[in-house]
C-alpha positions in Angstrom: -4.1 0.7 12.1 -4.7 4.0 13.6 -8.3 5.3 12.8 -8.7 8.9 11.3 -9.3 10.7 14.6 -6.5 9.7 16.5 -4.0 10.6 13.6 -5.7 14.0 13.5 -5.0 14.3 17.5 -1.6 13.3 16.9 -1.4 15.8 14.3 -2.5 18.6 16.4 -0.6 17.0 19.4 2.6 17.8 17.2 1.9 21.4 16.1 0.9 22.1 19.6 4.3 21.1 20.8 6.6 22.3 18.3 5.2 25.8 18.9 5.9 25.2 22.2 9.2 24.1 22.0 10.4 27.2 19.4 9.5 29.6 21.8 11.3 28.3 24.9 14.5 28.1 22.6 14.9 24.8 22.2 16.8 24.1 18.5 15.2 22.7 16.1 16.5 18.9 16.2 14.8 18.6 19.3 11.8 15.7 19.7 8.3 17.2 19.8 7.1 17.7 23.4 3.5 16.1 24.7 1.1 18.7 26.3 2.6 20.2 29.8 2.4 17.2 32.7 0.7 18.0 36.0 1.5 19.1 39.0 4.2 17.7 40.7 4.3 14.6 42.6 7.0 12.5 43.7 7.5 10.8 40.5 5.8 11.0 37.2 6.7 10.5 33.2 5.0 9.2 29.9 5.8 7.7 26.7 5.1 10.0 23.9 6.4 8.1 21.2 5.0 5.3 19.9 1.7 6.9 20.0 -1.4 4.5 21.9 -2.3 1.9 19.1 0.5 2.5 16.6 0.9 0.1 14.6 5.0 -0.9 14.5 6.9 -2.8 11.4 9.6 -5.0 12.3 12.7 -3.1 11.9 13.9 0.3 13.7 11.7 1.9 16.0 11.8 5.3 17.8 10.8 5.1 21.3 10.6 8.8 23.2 9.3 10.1 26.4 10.0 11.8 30.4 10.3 10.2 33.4 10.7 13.0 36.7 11.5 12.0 39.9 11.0 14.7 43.4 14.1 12.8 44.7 16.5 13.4 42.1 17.4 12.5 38.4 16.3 9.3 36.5 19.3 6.9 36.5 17.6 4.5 33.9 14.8 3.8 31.9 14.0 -0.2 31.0 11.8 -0.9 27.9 9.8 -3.9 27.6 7.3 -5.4 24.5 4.9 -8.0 25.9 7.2 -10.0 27.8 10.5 -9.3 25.8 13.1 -6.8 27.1 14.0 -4.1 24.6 16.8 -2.6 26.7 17.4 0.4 28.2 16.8 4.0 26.7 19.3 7.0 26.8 18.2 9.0 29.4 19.0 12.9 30.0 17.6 14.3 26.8 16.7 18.1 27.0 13.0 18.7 27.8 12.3 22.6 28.2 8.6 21.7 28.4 8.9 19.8 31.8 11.7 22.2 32.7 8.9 25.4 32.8 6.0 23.0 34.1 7.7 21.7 37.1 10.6 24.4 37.7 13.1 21.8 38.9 16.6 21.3 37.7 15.8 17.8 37.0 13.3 18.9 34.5 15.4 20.3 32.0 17.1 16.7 31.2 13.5 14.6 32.1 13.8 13.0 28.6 14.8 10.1 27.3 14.6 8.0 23.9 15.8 4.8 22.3 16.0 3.1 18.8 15.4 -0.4 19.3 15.2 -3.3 16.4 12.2 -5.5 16.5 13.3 -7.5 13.5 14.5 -9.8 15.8 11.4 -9.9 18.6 10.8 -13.2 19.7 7.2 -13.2 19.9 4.5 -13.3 17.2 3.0 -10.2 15.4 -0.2 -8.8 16.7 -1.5 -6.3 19.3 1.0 -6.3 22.2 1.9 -3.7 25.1 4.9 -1.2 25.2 6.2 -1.1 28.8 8.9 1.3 30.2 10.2 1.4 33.8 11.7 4.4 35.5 14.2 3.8 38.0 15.5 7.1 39.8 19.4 7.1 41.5 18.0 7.0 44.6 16.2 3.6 43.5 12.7 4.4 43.4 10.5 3.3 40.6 7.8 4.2 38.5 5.9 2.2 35.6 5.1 4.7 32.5 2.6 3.4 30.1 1.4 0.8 29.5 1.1 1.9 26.1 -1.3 -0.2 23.6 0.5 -1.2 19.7 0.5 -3.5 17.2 3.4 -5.3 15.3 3.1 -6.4 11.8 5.9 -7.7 9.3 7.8 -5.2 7.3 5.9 -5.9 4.3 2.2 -4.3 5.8 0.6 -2.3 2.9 1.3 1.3 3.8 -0.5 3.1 0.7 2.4 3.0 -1.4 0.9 3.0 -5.0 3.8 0.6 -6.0 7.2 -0.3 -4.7 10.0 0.9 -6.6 12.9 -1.1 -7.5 16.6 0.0 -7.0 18.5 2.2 -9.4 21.4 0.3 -11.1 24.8 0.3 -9.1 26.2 2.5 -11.9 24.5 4.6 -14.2 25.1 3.2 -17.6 26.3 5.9 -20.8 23.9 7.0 -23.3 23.5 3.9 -26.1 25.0 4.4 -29.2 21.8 5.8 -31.0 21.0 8.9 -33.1 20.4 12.6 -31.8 21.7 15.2 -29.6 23.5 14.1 -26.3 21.1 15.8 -23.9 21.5 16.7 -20.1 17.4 16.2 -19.0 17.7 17.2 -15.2 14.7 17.3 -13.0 13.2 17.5 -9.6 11.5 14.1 -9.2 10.2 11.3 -11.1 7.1 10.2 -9.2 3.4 10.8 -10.7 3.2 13.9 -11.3 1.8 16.5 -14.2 5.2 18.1 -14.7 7.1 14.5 -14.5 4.8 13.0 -17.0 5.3 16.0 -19.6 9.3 14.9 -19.1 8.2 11.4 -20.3 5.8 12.1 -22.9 8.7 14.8 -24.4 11.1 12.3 -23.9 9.3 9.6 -25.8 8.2 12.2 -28.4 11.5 12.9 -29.1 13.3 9.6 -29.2 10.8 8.2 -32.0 11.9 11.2 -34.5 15.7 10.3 -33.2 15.9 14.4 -31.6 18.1 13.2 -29.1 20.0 10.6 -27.1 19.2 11.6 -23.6 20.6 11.0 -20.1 18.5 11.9 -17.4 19.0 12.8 -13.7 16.7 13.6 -10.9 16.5 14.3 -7.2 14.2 11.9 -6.0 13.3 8.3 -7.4 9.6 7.8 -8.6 7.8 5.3 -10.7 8.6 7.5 -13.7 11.9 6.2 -14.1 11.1 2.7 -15.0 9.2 4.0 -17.7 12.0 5.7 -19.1 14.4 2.9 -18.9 11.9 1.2 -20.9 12.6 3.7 -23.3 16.4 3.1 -22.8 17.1 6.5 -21.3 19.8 6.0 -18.6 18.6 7.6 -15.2 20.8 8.8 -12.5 19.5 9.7 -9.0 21.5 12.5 -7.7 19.6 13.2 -4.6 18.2 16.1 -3.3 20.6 19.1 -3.8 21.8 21.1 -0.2 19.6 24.7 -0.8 20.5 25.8 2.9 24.3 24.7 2.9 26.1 26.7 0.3 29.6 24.3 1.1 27.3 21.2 0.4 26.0 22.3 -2.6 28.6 23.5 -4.3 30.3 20.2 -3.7 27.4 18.1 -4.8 27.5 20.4 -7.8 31.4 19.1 -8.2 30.0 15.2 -8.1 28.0 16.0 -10.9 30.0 17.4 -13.1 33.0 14.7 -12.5 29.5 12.1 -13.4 29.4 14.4 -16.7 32.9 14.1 -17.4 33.2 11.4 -20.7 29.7 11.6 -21.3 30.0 14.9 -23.8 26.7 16.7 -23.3 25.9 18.9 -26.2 22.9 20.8 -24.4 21.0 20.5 -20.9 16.9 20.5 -20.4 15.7 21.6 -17.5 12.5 20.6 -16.0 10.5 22.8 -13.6 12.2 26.2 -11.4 11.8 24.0 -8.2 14.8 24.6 -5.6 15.9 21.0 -6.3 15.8 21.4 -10.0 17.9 24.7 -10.2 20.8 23.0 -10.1 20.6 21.7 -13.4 21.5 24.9 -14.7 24.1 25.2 -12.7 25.4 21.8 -13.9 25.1 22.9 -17.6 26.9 26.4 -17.3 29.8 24.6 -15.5 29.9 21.8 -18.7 29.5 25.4 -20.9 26.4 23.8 -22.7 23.4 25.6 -23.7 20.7 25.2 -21.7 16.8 25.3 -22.5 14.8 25.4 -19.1 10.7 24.4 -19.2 9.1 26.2 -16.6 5.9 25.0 -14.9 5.4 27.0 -12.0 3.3 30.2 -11.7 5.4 31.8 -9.0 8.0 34.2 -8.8 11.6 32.7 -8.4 12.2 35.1 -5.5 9.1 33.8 -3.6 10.0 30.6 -5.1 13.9 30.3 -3.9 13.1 32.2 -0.6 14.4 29.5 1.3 17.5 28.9 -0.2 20.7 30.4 1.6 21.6 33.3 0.3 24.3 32.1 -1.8 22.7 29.3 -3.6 19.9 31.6 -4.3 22.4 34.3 -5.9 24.0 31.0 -7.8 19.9 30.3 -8.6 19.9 33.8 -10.5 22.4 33.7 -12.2 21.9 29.9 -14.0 18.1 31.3 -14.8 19.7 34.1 -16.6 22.5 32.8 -18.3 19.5 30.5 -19.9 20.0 30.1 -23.8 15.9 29.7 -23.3 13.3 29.7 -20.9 10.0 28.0 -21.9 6.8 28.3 -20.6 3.4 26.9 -21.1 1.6 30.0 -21.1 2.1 33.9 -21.1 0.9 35.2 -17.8 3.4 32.4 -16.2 6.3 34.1 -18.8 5.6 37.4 -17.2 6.3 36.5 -14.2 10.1 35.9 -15.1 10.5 38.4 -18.0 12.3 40.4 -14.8 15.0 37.5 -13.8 15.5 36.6 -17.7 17.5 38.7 -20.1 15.0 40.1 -22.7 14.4 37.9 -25.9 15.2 34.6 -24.1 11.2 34.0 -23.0 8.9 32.0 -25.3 5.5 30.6 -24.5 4.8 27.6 -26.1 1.7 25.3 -25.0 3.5 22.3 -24.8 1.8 18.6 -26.2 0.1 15.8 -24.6 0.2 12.4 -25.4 -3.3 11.7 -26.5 -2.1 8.2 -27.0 -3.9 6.7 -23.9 -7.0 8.4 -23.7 -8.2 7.8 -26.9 -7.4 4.0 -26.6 -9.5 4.3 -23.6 -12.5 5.9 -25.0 -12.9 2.9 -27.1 -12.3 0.3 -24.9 -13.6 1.5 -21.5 -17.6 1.1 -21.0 -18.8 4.1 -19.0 -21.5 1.7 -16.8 -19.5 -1.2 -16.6 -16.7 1.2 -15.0 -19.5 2.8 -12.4 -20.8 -0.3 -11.7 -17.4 -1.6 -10.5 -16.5 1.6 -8.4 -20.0 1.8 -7.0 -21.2 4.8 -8.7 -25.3 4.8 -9.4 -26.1 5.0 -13.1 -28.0 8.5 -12.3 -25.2 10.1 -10.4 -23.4 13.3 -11.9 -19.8 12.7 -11.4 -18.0 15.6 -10.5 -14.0 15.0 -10.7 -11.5 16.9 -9.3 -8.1 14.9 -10.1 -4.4 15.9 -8.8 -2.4 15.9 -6.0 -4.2 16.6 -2.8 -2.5 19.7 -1.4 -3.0 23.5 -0.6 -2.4 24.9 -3.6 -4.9 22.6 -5.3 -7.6 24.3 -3.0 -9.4 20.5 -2.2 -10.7 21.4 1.8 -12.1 24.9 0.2 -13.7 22.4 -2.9 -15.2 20.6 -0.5 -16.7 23.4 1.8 -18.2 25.0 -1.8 -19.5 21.4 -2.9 -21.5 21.1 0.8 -22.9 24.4 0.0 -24.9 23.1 -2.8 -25.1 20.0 -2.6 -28.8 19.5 -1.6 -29.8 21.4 -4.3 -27.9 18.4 -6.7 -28.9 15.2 -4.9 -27.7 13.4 -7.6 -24.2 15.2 -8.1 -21.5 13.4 -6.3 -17.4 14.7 -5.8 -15.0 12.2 -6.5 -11.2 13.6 -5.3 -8.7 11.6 -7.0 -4.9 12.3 -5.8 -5.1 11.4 -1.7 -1.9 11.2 -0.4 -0.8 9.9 3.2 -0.2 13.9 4.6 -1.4 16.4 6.7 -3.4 18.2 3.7 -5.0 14.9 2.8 -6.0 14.3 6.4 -7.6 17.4 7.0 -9.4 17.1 3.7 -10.7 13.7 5.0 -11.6 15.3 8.7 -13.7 18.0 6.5 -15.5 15.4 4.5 -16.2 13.1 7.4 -17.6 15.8 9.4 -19.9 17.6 7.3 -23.5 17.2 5.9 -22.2 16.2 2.3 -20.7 13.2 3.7 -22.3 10.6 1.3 -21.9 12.5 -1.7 -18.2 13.3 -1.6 -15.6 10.5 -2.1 -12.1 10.7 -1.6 -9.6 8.0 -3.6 -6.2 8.0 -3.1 -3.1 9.0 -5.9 -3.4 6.1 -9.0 -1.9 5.5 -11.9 -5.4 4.4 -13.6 -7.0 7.8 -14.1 -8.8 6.9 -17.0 -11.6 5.1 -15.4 -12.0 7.9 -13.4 -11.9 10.4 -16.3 -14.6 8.0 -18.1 -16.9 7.5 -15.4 -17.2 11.5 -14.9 -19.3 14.5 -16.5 -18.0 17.3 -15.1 -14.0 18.5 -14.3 -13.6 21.2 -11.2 -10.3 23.0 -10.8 -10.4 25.0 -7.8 -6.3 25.6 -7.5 -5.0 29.4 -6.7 -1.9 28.3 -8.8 -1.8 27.0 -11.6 0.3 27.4 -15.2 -1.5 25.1 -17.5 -2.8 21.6 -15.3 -2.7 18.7 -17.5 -5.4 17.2 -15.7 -7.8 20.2 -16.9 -6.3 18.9 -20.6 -7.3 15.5 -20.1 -10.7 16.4 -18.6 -11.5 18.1 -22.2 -9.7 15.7 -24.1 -12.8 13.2 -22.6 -15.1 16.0 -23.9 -15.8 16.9 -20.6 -16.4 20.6 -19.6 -14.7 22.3 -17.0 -15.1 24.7 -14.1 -11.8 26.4 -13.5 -10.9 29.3 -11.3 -9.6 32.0 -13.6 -6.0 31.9 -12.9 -2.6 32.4 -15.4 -3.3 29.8 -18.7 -6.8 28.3 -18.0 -8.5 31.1 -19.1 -6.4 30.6 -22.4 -8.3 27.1 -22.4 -11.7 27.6 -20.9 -13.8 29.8 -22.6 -17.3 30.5 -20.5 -20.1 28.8 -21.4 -18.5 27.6 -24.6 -15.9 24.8 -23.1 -16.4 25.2 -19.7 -17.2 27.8 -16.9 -14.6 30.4 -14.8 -14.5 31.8 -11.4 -12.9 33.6 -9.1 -10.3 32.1 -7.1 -9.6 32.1 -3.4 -13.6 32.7 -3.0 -15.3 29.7 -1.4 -18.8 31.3 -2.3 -18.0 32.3 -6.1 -16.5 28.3 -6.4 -19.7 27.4 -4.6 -21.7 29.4 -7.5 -19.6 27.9 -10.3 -20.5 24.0 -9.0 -24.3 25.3 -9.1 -24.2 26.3 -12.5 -22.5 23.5 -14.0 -24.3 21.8 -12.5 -27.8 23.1 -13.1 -26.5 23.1 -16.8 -28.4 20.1 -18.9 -26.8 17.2 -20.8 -27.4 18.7 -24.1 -25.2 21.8 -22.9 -22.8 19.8 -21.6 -21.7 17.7 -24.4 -21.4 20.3 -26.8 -19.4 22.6 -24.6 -17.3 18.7 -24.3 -17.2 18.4 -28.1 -15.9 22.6 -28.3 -13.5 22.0 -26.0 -12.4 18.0 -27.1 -11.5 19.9 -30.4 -9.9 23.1 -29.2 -6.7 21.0 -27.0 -6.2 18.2 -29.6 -6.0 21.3 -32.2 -3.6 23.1 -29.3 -1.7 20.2 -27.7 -0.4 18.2 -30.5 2.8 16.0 -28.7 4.4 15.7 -32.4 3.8 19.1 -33.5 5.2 20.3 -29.7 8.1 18.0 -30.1 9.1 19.1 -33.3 9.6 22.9 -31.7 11.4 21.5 -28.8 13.7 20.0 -31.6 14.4 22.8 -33.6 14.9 25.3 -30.3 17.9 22.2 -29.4 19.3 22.9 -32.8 19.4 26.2 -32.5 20.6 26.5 -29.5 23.4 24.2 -29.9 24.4 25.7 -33.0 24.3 29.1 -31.7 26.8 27.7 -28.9 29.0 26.3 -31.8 29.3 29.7 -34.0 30.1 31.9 -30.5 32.8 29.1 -29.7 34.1 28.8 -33.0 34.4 33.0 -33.6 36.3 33.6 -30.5 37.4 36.4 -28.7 36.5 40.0 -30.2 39.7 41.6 -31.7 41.8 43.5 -29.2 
């Protein structure tokens, strides 16, 4: 496998060339470019792509790079693998890069690139060498690489957290059960906090028999098995076109010939996403009211900025027609009071499934759990759990956590959420490299938080934008106190110094200062600032007592649909 550094070179190998390529012109479904080649010689050329010890599953593989030769243009390009031919590559692929370096007229098509199918290589898996041979039309050769890889079978762990079985051919109709016939349409349905309010909502409402509900996503997750354990049909729509106004609007046909027969009496929308817009769309065109749950602490114009125009303007108008537009806390309501009509904003703190964590409290044994994931019985456990990504604030986190940590040589930084990205990789390149090495830890996305949750005695929140983070809920659920920066709904949760401490956000220093006083707090302080805030979100956050609003808000909305229906058009 490739080690840490050499993704990291390849990373800044690739940003390197692609502002390279954008400003000689080239269009953006061009192959990033390697660093500019030498001076000219008779002949010369690389392979770019695979990168020296990549590691290659049986299957497709891309295969990129330039061959130049003084005497005139490549004519072909042989591949080899160990001692098995892989064919030849198409050669003549634009390269603006060698164009400028060498000034030459053969420059401009030195490229070349193949997909070749090593499902079928005869030899064994293993380390092997990737070959390529440059023949020019005038018959002289040149041997680019060799280049240094290794092939595994198609089923090499690739830090998937758990492999996902296929959607049914057909998505099956609502069973026959009690409750509303609900639309739930949402971005994605992997393991995330928005996703897993959709599924605890969901489950909250189908024990009081609220609804009957059908639910359709963008992307696939791990979520949806869950709710077809529920017996909630799922259907996958795919990612919606935002750039391509005649794409979407014909996606946005397919879904509404799906809907036809399955008599919708009301659509939910989760999240303002781009790819989760659409479901208001969808519900306008069925004429259904819609109630739309709104995570996201952003504007929709900063939001939607990348849509095309159009779907953008299409965007604005499904937010407003809205029958409602939840949200989880009032700073995050004012941001949209401007693109919703007045009177159709409500904050509501919506519920958590409390469910799990109190099952694990009684069975989970804080030692036994340390002992397992090697954590000494004197450490103070820090935990920051999430997605690793910018908005989150992790490489800042840990920059403020090397700041004190000699002055704690007992607190340790556990990052739960890793992902296999560039965020996560600098965030690992910032650990490895500085002098809190051995007292941050960073553990990749799971599904089993609550060993994580029990084994800790602080929480840290460091993101810049947040609405309400059910991670911060479950920290205090485990009676843990928080440090949060002071951004839209945690300061409606965190009180300083009585369930947690605040700082500013966006300042590495004042997050720095925040870790040193929670952490120069004692034990004592600590758990009843736990036990202050343990009771203030299972007061807050009841599931039943949230589901039970969400109910009556369907009811009314659908009824109110019903009465405008049934009176008509206003007398002439």
């Amino acid at each position: 496998m490739k080690t840490f550094r050499e993704r990291l070179n390849g990373l800044k190998w690739r940003l390197a060339a692609t502002r390279r390529l954008w400003s000689a012109g080239a269009q953006p479904n061009m192959p990033f470019l390697p660093p500019a080649p030498p001076e000219p010689t008779d002949c010369q050329g690389k392979i770019d792509e695979p990168e020296p010890n990549a590691v290659l599953e049986r299957g497709m593989v891309d295969v990129r790079g330039w061959s130049f030769f003084v005497s005139g243009p490549t004519a072909r390009i042989e591949l080899r693998l160990g001692e098995s031919s892989l064919g030849r590559a198409r050669v003549g692929i634009p390269r603006p890069d060698i164009r400028d370096a060498l000034d030459d007229q053969w420059g401009a098509a030195a490229g070349f690139d193949a997909s070749v199918d090593l499902e079928d290589w005869p030899e064994e898996d293993g380390p092997t060498v990737l070959h390529a041979v440059a023949i020019s039309a005038a018959g002289d050769r040149h041997e680019l690489g060799p280049v240094p890889v290794e092939v595994v079978g198609a089923s090499r762990d690739r830090r998937e957290v758990s492999a996902i079985p296929p959607p049914p051919a057909e998505t099956p109709l609502a069973p026959g059960r009690e409750g509303r016939r609900l639309l739930v349409f949402t971005h994605q349905l992997d393991l995330g906090g928005a996703q897993l309010y959709l599924l605890e909502l969901i489950g909250a409402l189908l024990e009081t028999e609220a609804v009957n509900p059908t639910v359709v996503s963008g992307v696939d997750g791990e979520i949806r098995g869950r709710l077809e354990q529920l017996g909630v049909p799922v259907h996958i729509a795919g990612l919606l076109a935002i750039d391509d106004v005649s794409a979407h609007i014909g996606q946005l046909e397919e879904l509404a010939a799906w809907s036809s027969g399955r008599d919708f009496e009301a659509a939910l929308i989760n999240t303002a996403t781009p790819f989760a817009v659409p479901g208001g769309e969808l519900a306008a065109r069925l004429g259904i009211p819609a109630l739309w749950s709104i995570h996201e602490s952003v504007k929709p114009q900063v939001m939607w900025s990348h849509m095309h125009s159009e779907v953008r303007r299409r965007a604005e108008e499904a937010l407003a027609s809205a029958t409602l537009a939840l949200f989880v806390a009032e700073p995050t309501q004012r941001l949209y009071e401007g693109a919703v009509p007045p009177g159709r904003c409500l904050t509501v703190p919506y519920g958590f499934d409390f469910g799990p964590i109190e099952e694990a409290r009684k069975t989970l044994d804080r030692d036994a759990e340390r002992r397992k994931l090697g954590i000494p019985p004197e450490a103070e456990v820090v935990l920051c759990l999430g997605t690793v990504e910018p908005r989150k604030r992790q490489v800042p986190l840990a920059q403020a956590f090397e700041m004190i940590a000699a002055e704690h040589p007992k607190a340790r930084l556990a990052i739960v959420g890793a992902r296999d990205d560039e965020y996560s990789e600098l965030l690992e390149h910032c650990i490895e490299t500085g002098r809190a090495t051995e007292q941050i830890e960073m553990i990749p996305v799971t599904p089993d938080v609550q060993r994580w949750l029990c084994v800790s005695d602080l929480m840290v929140c460091a993101s810049d934008i947040e609405s309400l983070p059910r991670t911060v809920v479950e920290g205090m659920a485990w009676a843990m106190p928080v440090l949060a920066t002071d951004v839209f709904g945690l300061p409606e949760l965190i009180e300083e110094g009585e369930t947690g401490w605040l700082c500013e956000t966006r300042d590495v220093a004042a997050l720095a200062a925040g870790l040193d006083r929670a952490l120069s707090s004692n034990p004592e302080e600590r758990a009843a600032m736990g036990r202050k805030a343990r009771e203030l979100v299972l007061r807050r956050h009841s599931l039943p007592a949230y589901a039970q609003r969400i109910t009556e808000l369907l009811d009314e909305a659908i009824e109110g649909a019903a009465a405008h229906a049934g009176a008509g058009p206003a007398p002439g």
